[in-house]
N, C-alpha and C positions, 0 to 999 in steps of 0.2 A: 418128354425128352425130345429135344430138335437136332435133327442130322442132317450137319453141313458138308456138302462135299465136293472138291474141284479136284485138279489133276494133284494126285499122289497127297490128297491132304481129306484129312477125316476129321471132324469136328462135330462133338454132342455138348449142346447145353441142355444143362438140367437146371427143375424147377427144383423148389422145398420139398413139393412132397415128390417128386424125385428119388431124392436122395434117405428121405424118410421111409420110401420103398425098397432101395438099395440096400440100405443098414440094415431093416427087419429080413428081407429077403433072398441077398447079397448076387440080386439079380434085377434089371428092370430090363422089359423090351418093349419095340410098337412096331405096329405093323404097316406096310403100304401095299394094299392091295390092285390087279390091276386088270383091267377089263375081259383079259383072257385066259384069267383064275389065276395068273401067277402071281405070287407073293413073295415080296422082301422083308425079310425080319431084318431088324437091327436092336442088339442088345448091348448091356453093360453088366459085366460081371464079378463080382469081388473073388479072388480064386487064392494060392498059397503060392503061387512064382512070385518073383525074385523084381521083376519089370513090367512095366507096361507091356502085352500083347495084342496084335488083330490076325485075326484070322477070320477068313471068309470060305466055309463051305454050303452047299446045300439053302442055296440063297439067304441067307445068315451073315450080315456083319457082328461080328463076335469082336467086343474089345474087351479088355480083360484087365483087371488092375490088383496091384498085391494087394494085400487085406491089410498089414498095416497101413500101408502108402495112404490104403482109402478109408479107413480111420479117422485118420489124422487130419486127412485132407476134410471129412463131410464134418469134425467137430471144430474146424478153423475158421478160419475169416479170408483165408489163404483163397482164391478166386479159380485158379488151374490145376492142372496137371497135364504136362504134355513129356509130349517121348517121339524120336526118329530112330525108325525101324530101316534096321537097310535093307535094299532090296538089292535083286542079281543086279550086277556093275555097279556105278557109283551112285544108283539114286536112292532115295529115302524115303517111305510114306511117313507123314507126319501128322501125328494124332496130337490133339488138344479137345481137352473136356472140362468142361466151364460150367462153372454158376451161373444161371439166366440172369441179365437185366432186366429191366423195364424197357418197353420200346417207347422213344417219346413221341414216334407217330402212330401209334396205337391206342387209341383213347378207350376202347372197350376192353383191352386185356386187364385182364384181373392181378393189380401188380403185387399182391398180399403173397403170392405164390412165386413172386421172383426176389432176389436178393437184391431190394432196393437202396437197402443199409450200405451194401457192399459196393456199390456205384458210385464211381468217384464226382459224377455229378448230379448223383440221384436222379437222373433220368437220363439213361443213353440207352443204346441197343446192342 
């Protein structure tokens, strides 16, 4: 799973077996660790609410998605699932979490494990 991230926007793409982990597990996470023992978790969660969630405690990005929503979504062809969460006054963090492409400048990524089918030009990133 890859986590993208700029101001007020959150972005995980996942691989196949990603999502093959998601389904059996109805949890994946990775970690980034960093030279002075602190660590960043970032997960994905299948849970029983209602909407997409994020929630960050305890150095933990936690995004959270219904269990049908994510279903539906890991047995389709369907590419997304995004949600704007509002935050205090009028701004929004905006999450989107994507099926992996193939990157077409990455010659050694192993593309069996990205949705190449699903790429509208069978090679983009």
């Amino acid at each position: 799973m890859k986590l993208r991230c700029t101001s007020n926007s959150i972005r995980l793409r996942l691989r196949k077996s990603d999502l093959q982990a998601l389904s059996s597990a109805d949890k994946i996470e990775e970690l980034i660790a960093f030279p002075n023992g602190i660590e960043l978790r970032y997960e994905l969660r299948i849970n029983g609410n209602t909407s997409i969630q994020a929630i960050f405690e305890h150095n933990i990005i936690s995004i959270r998605i219904p269990r049908e929503q994510a279903i539906d979504w890991i047995k389709s062809s369907e590419v997304s699932l995004e949600a704007n969460l509002k935050l205090e006054g009028s701004e929004e963090l905006h999450i989107l979490i994507e099926k992996d492409f193939p990157c077409k400048d990455r010659e050694e990524e192993n593309k069996e494990d990205t949705f190449w089918e699903l790429s509208p030009d069978n090679n983009s990133c």
